[in-house]
N, C-alpha and C positions, 0 to 999 in steps of 0.2 A: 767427655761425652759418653766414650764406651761404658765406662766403668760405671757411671750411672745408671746405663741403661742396663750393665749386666746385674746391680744391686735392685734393681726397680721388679728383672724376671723372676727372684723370688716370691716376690707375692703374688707378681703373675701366675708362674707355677700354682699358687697356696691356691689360687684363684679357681686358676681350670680345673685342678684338684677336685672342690668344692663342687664344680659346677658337675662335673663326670659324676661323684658320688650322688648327686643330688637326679640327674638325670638315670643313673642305674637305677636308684629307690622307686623311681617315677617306674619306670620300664619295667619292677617286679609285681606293683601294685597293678598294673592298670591291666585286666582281663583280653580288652580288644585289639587283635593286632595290627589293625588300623592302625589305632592310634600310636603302638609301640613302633611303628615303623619309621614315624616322625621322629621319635626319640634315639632309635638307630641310629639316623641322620644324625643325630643332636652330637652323638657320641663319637659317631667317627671323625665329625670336624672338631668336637676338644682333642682327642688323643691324636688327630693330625697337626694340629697349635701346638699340642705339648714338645711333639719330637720334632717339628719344626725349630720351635723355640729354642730347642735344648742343643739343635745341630747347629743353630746360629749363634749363642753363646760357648758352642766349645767354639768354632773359628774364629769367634772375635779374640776368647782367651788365647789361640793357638797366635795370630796375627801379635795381637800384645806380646805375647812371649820371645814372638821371629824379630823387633822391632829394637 
């Protein structure tokens, strides 16, 4: 089941990736900062998924390893 789930966080990664680059585009284009402020938001919860993500796949691989 790990190991699936650690094969699956790639495209996850590829995922939030996408979503962050697509939300900065948003965030260069749009004049009001209003509105960028929504996207602010947008970006701090991917890049907190991502290192989230990334801390929970090393201890899973670390656990695999200790086992």
């Amino acid at each position: 089941m790990q190991s699936v789930f650690i094969e699956l966080t790639k495209y996850i990664f590829a995922f939030l990736m996408a979503f962050y680059v697509l939300s900065a585009y948003r965030g260069a284009i749009i004049h009001k900062e209003e509105k960028r402020k929504g996207i602010y938001i947008q970006q701090y919860i991917i890049i907190f998924a991502i290192h989230f993500l990334g801390y929970y796949v090393l201890y899973l691989m670390k656990v695999r390893l200790d086992i």
